[in-house]
TORPA-768578 format. One record per atom (N, C-alpha, C, O): residue number from 1; atom name; x, y, z. Coordinates in nm, 2 decimals. Layout:
<sites>
> num atomo X Y Z
> NUM CA X Y Z
...
</sites>
This chain:
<sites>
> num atomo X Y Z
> 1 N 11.21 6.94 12.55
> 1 CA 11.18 6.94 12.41
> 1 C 11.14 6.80 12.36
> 1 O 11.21 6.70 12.39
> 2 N 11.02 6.80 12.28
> 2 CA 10.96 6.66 12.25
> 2 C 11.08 6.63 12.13
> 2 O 11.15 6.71 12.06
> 3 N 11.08 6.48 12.12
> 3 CA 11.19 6.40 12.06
> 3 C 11.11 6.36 11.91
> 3 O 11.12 6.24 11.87
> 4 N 11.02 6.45 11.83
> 4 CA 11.00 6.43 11.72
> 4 C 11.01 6.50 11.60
> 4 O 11.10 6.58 11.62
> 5 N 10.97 6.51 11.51
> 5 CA 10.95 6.59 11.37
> 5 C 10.87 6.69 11.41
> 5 O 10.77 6.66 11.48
> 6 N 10.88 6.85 11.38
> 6 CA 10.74 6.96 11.40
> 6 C 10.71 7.00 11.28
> 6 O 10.77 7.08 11.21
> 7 N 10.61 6.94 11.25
> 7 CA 10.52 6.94 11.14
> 7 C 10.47 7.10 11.09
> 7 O 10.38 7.14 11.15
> 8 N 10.53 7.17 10.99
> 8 CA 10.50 7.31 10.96
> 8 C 10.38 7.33 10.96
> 8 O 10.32 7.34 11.07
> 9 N 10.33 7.33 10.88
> 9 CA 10.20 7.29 10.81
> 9 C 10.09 7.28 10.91
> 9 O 9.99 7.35 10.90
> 10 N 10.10 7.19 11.04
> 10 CA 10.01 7.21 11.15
> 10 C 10.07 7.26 11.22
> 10 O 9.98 7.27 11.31
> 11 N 10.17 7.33 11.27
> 11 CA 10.18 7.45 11.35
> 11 C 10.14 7.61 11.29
> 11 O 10.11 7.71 11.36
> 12 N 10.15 7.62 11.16
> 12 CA 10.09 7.78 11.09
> 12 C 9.92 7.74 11.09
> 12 O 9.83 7.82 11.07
> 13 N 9.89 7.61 11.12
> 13 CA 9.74 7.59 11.08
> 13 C 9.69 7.65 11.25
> 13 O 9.57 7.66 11.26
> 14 N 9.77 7.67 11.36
> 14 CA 9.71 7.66 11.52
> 14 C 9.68 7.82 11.50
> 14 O 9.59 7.85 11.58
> 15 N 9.74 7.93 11.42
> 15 CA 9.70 8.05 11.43
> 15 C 9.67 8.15 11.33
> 15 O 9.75 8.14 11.24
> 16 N 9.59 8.24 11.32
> 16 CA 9.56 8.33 11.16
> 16 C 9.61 8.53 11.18
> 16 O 9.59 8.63 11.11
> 17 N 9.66 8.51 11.27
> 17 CA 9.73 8.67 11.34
> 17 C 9.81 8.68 11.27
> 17 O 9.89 8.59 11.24
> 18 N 9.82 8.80 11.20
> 18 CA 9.93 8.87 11.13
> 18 C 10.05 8.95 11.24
> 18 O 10.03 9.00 11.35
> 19 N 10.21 8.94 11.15
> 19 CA 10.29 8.97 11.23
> 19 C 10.32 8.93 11.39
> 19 O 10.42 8.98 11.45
> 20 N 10.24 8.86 11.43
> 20 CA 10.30 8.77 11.58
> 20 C 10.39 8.64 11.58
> 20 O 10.35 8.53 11.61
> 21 N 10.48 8.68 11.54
> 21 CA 10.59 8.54 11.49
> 21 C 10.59 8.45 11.64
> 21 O 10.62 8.51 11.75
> 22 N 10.55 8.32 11.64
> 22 CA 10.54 8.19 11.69
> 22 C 10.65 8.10 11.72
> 22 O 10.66 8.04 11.61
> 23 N 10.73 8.06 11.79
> 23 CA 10.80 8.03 11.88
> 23 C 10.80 7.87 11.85
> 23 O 10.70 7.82 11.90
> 24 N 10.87 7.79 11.78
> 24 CA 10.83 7.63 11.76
> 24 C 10.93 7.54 11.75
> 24 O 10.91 7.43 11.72
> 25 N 11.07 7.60 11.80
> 25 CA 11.18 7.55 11.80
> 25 C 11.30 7.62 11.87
> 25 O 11.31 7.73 11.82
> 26 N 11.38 7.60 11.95
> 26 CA 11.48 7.67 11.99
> 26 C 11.64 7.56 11.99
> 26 O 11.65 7.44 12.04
> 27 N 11.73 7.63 11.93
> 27 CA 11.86 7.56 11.91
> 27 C 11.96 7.63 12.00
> 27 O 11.96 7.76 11.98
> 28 N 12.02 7.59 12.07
> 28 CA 12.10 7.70 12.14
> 28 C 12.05 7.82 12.14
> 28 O 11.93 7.82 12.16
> 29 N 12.12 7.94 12.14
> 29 CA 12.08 8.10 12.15
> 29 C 11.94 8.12 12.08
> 29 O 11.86 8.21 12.12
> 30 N 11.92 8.05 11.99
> 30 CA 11.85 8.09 11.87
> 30 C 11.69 8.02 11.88
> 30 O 11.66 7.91 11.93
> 31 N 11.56 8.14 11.81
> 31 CA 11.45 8.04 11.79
> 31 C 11.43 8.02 11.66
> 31 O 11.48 8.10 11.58
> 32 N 11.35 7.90 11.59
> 32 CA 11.28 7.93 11.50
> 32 C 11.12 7.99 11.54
> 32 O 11.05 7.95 11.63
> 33 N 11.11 8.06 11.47
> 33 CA 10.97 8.09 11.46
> 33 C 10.90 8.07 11.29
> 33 O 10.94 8.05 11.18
> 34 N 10.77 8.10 11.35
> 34 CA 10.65 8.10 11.22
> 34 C 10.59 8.24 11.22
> 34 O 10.61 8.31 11.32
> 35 N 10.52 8.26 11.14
> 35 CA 10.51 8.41 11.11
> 35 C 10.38 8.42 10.98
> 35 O 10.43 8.37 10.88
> 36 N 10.29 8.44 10.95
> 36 CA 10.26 8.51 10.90
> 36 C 10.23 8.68 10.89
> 36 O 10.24 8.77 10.97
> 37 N 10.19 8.69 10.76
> 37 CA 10.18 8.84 10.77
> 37 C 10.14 8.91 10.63
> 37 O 10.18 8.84 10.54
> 38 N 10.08 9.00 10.60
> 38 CA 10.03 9.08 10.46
> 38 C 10.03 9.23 10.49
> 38 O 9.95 9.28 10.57
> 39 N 10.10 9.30 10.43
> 39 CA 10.02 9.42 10.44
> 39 C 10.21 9.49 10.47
> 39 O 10.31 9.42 10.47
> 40 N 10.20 9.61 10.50
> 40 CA 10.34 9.65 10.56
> 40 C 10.40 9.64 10.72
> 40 O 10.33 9.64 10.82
> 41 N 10.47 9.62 10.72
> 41 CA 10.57 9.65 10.88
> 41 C 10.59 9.77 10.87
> 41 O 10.57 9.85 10.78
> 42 N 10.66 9.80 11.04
> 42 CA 10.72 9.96 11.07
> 42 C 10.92 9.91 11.00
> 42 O 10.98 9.80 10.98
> 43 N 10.95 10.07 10.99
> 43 CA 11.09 10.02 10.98
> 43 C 11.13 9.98 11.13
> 43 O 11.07 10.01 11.23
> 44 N 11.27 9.89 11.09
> 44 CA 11.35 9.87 11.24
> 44 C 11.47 9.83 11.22
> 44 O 11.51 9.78 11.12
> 45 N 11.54 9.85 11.32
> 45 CA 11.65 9.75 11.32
> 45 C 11.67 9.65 11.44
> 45 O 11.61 9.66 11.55
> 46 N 11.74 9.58 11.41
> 46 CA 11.79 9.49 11.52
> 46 C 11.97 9.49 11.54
> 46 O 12.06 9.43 11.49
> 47 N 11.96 9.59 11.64
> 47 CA 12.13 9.65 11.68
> 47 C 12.17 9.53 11.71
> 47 O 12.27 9.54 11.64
> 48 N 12.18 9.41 11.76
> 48 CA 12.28 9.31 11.82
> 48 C 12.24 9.16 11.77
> 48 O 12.28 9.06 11.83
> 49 N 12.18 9.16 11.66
> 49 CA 12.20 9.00 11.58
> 49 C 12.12 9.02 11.42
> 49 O 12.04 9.09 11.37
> 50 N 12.18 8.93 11.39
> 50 CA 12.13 8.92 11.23
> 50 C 11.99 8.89 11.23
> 50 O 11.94 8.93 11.33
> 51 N 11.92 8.83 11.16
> 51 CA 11.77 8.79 11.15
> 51 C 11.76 8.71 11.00
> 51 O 11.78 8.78 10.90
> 52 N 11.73 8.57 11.00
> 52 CA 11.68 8.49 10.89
> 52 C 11.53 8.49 10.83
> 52 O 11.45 8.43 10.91
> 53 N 11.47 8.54 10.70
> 53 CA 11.39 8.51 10.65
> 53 C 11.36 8.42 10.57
> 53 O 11.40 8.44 10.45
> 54 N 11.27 8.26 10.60
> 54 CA 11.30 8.17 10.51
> 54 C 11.12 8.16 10.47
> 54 O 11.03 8.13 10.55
> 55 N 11.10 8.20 10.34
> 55 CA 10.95 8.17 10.28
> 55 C 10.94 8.04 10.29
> 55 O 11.03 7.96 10.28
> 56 N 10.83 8.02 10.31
> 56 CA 10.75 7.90 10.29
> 56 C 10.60 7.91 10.21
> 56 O 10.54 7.80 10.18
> 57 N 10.55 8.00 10.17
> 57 CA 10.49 7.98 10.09
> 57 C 10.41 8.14 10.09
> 57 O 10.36 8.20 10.19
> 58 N 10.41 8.19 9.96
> 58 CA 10.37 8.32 9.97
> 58 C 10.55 8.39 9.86
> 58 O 10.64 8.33 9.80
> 59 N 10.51 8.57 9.88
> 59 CA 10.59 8.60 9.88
> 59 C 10.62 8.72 9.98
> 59 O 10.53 8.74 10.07
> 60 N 10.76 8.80 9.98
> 60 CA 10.76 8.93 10.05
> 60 C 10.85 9.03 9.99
> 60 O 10.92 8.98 9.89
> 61 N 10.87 9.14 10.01
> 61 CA 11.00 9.21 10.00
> 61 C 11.02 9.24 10.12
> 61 O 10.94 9.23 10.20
> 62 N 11.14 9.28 10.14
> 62 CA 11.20 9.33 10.19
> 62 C 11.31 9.48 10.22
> 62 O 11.43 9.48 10.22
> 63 N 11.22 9.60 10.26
> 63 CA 11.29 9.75 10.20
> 63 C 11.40 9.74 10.29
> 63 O 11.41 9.69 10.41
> 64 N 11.48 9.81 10.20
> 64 CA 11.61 9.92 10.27
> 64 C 11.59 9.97 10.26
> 64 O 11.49 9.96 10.19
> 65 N 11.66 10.15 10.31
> 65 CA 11.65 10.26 10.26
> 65 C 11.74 10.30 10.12
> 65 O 11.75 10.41 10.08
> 66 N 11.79 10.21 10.07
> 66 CA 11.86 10.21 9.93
> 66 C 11.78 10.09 9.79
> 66 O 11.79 10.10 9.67
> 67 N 11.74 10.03 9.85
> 67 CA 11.69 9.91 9.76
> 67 C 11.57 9.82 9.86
> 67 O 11.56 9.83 9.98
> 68 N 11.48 9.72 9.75
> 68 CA 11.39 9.63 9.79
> 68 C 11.43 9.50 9.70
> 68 O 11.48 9.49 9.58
> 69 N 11.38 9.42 9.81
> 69 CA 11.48 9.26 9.78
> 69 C 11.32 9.21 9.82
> 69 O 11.26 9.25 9.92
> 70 N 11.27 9.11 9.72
> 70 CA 11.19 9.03 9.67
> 70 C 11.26 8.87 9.72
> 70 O 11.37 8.83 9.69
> 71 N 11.16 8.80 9.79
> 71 CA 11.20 8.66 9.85
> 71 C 11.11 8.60 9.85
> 71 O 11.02 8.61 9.94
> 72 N 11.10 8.50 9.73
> 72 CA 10.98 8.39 9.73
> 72 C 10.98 8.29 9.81
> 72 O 11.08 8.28 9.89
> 73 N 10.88 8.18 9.81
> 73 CA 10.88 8.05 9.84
> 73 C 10.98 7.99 9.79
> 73 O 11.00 7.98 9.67
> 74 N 11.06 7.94 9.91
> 74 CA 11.13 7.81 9.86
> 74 C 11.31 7.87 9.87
> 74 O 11.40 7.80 9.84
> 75 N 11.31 8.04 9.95
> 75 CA 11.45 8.13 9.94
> 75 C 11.41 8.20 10.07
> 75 O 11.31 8.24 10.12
> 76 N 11.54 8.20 10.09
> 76 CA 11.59 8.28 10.19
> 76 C 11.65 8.40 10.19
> 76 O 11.72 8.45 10.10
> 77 N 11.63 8.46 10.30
> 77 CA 11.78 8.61 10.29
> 77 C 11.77 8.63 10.47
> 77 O 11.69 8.60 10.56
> 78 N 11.91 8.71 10.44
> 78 CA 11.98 8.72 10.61
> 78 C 11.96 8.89 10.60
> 78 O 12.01 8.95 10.51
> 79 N 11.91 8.93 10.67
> 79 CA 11.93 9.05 10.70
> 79 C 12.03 9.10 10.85
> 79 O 12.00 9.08 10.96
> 80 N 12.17 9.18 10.81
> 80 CA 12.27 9.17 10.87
> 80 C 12.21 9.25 11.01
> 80 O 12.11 9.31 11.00
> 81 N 12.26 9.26 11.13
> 81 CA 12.21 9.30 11.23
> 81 C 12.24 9.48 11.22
> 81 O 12.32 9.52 11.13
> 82 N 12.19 9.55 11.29
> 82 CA 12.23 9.73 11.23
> 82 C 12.13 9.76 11.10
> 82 O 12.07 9.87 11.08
> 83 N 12.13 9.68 11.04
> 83 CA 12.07 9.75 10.91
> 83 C 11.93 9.75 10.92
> 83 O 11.85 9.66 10.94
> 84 N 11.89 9.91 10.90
> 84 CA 11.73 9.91 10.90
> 84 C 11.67 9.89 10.81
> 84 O 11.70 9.94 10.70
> 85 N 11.53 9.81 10.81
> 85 CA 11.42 9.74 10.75
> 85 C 11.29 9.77 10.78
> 85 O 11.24 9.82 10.88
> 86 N 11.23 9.72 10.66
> 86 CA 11.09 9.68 10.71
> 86 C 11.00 9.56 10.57
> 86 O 11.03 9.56 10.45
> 87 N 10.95 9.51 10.61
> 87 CA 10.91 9.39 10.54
> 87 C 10.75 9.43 10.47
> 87 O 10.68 9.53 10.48
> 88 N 10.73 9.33 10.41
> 88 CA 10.61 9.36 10.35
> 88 C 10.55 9.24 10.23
> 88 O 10.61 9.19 10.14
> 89 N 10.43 9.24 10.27
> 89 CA 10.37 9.12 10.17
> 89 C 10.25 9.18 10.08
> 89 O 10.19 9.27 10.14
> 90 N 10.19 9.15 9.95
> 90 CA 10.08 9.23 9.89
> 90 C 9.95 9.08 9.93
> 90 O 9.83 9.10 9.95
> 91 N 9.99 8.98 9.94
> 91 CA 9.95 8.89 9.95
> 91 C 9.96 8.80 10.09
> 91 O 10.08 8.79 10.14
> 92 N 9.87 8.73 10.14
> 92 CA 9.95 8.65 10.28
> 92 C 10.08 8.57 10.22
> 92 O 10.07 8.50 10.12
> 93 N 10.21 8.60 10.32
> 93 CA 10.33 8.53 10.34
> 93 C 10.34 8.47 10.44
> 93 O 10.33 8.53 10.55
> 94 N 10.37 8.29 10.44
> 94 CA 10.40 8.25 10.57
> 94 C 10.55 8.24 10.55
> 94 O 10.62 8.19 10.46
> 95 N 10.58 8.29 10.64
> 95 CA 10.76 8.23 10.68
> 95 C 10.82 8.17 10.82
> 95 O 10.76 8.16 10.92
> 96 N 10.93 8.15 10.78
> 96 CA 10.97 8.09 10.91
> 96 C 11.12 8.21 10.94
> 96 O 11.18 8.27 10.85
> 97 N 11.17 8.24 11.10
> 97 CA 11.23 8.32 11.12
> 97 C 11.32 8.25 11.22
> 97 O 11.28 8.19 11.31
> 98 N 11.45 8.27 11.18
> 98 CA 11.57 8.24 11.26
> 98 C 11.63 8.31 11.36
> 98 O 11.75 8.31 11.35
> 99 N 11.59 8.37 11.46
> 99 CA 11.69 8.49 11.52
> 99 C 11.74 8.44 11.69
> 99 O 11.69 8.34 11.75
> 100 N 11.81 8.51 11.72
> 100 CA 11.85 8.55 11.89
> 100 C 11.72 8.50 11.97
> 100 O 11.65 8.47 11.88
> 101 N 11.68 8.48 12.04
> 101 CA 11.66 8.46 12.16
> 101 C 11.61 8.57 12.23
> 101 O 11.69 8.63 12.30
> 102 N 11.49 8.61 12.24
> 102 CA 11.46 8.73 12.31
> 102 C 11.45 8.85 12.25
> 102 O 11.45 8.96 12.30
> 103 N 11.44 8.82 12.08
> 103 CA 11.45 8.90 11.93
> 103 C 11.28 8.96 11.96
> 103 O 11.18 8.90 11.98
> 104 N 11.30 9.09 11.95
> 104 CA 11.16 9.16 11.95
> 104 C 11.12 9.21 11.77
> 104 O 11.16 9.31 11.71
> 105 N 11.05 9.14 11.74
> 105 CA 11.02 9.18 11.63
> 105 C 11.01 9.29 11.52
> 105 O 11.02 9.30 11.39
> 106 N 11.00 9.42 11.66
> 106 CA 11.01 9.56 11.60
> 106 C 11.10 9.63 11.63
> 106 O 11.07 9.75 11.64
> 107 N 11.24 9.59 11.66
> 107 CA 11.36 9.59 11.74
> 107 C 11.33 9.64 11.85
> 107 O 11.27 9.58 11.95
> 108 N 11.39 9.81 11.84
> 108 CA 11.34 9.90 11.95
> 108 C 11.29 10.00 11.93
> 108 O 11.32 10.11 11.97
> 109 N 11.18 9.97 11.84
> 109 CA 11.02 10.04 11.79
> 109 C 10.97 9.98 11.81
> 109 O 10.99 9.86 11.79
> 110 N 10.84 10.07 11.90
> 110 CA 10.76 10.00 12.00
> 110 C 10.64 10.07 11.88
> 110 O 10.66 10.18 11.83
> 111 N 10.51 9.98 11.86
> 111 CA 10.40 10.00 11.75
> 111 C 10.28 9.90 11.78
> 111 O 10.31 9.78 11.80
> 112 N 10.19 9.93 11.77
> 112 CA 10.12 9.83 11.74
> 112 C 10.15 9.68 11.69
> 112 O 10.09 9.59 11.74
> 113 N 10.22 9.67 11.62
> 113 CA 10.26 9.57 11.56
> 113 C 10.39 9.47 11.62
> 113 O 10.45 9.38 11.57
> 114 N 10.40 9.52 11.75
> 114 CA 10.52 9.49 11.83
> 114 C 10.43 9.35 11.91
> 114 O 10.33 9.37 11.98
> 115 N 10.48 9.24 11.89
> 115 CA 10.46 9.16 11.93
> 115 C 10.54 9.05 12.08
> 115 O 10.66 9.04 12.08
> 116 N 10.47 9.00 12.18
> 116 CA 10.56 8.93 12.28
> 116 C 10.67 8.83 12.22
> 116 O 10.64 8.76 12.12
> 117 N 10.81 8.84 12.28
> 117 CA 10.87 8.78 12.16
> 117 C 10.87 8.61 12.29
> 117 O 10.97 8.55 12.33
> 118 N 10.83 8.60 12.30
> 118 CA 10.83 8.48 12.38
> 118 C 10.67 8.37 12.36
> 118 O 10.62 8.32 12.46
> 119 N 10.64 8.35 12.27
> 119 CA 10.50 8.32 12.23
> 119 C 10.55 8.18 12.16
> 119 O 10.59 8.17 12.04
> 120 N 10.53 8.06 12.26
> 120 CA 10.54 7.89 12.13
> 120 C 10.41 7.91 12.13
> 120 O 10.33 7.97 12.20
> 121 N 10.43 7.80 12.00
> 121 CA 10.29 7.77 11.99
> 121 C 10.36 7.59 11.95
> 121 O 10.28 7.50 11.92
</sites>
């Protein structure tokens, strides 16, 4: 791992793919990734770790099957591991994504939208 600052800003500028969350940091277990995306996701869950949504610019919600949670620029939310989701933007959202290590995006729903979860950029 290079010994500097990773500049957000030019790493969301290297790609314009929706839903293929980008690989730009790893701390122990854990990656950050980058993400764009507009339009809806499939539901899913992620049976064995939590998952961090942090906006960076844009907005999203976020459904349950009981409620939808709204997360702008500049806020975060944890979505607990087990609980099923699906995300969604009316507008492009970039975010950045905290999870596990080998976190497949669409848990274990396999969709079009199911992306390699091993992708730096």
């Amino acid at each position: 791992m290079e010994r500097k600052p990773i500049n957000l800003a030019e790493k969301l500028s290297r790609f314009s793919e929706h839903w293929t969350p980008k690989i730009i940091a790893q701390m122990n277990d854990y990656h950050f990734k980058l993400v764009k995306f507009q339009g809806e996701f499939v539901w899913h869950r992620h049976a064995d770790t939590d998952e961090v949504f942090i906006v960076l610019d844009g907005a999203m919600t976020i459904h349950f099957p009981d409620r939808d949670v709204t997360v702008a620029a500049g806020e975060m939310f944890v979505i607990p591991r087990g609980l099923e989701h699906k995300t969604s933007a009316e507008a492009e959202c970039r975010a950045m994504l905290v999870e596990r290590a080998g976190t497949v995006n669409t848990g274990e729903v396999v969709s079009a939208q199911t992306a390699p979860s091993d992708a730096w950029i």
